[in-house]
Each structure stands twice: as structure tokens, then as C-alpha cells.
N, C-alpha and C positions, 0 to 999 in steps of 0.2 A: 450207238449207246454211249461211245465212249465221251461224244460231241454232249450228249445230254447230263451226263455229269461232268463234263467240262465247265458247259454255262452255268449250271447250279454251284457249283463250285468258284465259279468267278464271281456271282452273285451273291454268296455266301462272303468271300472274300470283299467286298466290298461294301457291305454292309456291317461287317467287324472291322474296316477299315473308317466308317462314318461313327460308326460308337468309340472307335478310340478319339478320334478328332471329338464328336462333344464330349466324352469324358473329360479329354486334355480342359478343354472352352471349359469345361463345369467345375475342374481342379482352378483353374486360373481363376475364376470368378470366385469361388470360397476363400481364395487366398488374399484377394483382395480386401472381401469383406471382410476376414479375421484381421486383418492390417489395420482396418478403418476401425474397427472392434478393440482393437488394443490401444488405438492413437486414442480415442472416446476414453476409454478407462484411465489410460495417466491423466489427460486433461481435467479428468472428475476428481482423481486427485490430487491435482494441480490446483483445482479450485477451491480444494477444502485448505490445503496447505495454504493457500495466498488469503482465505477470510478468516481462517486465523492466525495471518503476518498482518492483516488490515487489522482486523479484532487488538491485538496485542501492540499497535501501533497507537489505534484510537484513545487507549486506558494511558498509555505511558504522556499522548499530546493533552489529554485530559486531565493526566496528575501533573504535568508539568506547568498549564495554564494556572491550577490550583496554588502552584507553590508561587509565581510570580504573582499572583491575587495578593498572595503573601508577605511577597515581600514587600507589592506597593506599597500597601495599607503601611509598613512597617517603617518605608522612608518616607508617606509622607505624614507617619507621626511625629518621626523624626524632623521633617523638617518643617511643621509648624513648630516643632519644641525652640527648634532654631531661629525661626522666623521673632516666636514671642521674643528670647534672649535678643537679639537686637532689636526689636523695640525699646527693649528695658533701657539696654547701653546708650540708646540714640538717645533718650532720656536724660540719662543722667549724663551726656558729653552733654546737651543744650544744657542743663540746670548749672552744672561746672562750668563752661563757657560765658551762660548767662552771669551767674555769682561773679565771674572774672570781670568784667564787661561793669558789674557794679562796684568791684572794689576799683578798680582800676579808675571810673568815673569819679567815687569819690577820694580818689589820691591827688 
């Protein structure tokens, strides 16, 4: 009798010996996944944070092309103003030069 809950006993014993070993396997597997579980969640808020550092990056290259639109426009208003003013001057050094060139012939 004593042999017959011996083996029952060892059999018990080894079957609460096989549920800890997959408990342990089924702890380690959740812990994995809650790992991969949390890497996913910063990364989702890694990706909100970086479309709106793209977002607030596109507005500031956007207002910055705006302002150099600006400033083109502004020097080459500028610099037709300038362009015309030496025409004029080219002008008037040939008409001064010219008038020279005739008092000079008639001296």
C-alpha cells in the first residue's frame, strides 16, 4: 500500500513539477509580449511627436520660401530701378562727351 501512494505521489509530484515549468514558459512568454507591447506604444508616440516636428518644420520651410519670394521680387525691383538710373547716366556721359567732341571740333 505504502508502494501505491508512493507512485501516486510521485506522479502527482511530477505533474506539479510540469505545470510549474509551463507556468514559468507562460510567465516568460507574456513578459515578452508586454515588452514588445510597450516598445509599440512609445514608437506610436514617437510617431505622433516626429509628424508634428515634420508638420511644424514644413510651415516654418513654407514661410521661409514666402519671405525670399519677397525679398526677390524686392531686389529685382531694385535692381531694374538701378538698371533704368544707368541708362539715364550712360545717356547723358554720351550727350556730354558728344557736345565735347563738337565744341572741341569747332575750336
Amino acid at each position: 500500500m505504502a508502494d501505491l501512494i508512493q507512485k501516486k505521489l510521485q506522479g502527482e509530484v511530477e505533474k506539479y513539477q510540469q505545470l510549474q515549468k509551463d507556468l514559468s514558459k507562460s510567465m516568460s512568454g507574456r513578459q515578452k509580449l508586454e515588452a514588445q507591447l510597450t516598445e509599440n506604444n512609445i514608437v506610436k508616440e514617437e510617431l505622433g511627436e516626429a509628424r508634428a516636428t515634420v508638420g511644424k518644420r514644413l510651415d516654418y520651410i513654407t514661410a521661409e520660401i514666402k519671405r525670399y519670394e519677397s525679398q526677390l521680387q524686392d531686389l529685382e525691383r531694385q535692381s531694374e530701378q538701378q538698371r533704368e538710373t544707368l541708362a539715364q547716366l550712360q545717356q547723358e556721359f554720351q550727350r556730354a562727351q558728344a557736345a565735347k567732341a563738337g565744341a572741341s571740333g569747332k575750336a
